[in-house]
C-alpha positions in Angstrom: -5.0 -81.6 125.0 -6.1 -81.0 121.2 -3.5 -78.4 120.8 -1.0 -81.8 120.4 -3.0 -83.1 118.1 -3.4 -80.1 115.8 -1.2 -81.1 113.2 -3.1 -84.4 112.5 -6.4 -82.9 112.8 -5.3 -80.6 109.1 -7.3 -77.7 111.1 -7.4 -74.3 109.8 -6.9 -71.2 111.9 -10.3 -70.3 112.5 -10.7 -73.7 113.3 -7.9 -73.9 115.7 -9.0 -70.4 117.0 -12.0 -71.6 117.9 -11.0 -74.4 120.1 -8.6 -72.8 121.8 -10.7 -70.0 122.7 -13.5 -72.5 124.0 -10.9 -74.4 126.0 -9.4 -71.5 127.7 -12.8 -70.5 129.3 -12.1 -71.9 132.1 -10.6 -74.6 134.0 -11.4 -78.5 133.8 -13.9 -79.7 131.1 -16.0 -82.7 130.6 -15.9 -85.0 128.2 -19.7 -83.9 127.3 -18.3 -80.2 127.3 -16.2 -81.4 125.3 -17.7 -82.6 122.5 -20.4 -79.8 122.6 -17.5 -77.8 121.8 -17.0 -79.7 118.6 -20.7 -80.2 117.7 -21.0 -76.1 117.6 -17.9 -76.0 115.4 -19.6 -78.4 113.1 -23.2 -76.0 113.8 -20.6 -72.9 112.7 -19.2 -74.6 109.9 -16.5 -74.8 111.0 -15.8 -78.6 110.7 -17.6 -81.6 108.8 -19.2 -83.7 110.8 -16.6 -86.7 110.0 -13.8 -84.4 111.3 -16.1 -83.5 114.5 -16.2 -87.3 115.0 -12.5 -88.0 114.1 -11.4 -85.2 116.6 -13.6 -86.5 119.4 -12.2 -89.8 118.6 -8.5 -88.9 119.0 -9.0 -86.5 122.1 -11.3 -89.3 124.1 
């Protein structure tokens, strides 16, 4: 899902990292699972909360 969109995202490797370790918890997530995943990258620092809205724009 975001892994395609990686490259237009400009995400680091921690970043990236992150994701990918969230999304491979387990199965099927929701689109609220979803973007808790991205608000606790923003929370971590990860992210700024206009790329946490331009990633859950591109991944709805």
């Amino acid at each position: 899902m975001i892994g395609e969109h990686f490259h237009r995202l400009s995400l680091d490797s921690k970043t990236k990292e992150h994701f990918i370790r969230e999304l491979d918890r387990g199965g099927d997530i929701t689109g609220k699972e979803f973007n808790d995943i991205v608000n606790d990258a923003h929370e971590k620092g990860l992210i700024n909360s206009q790329k946490a809205e331009k990633i859950k724009d591109i991944v709805k």
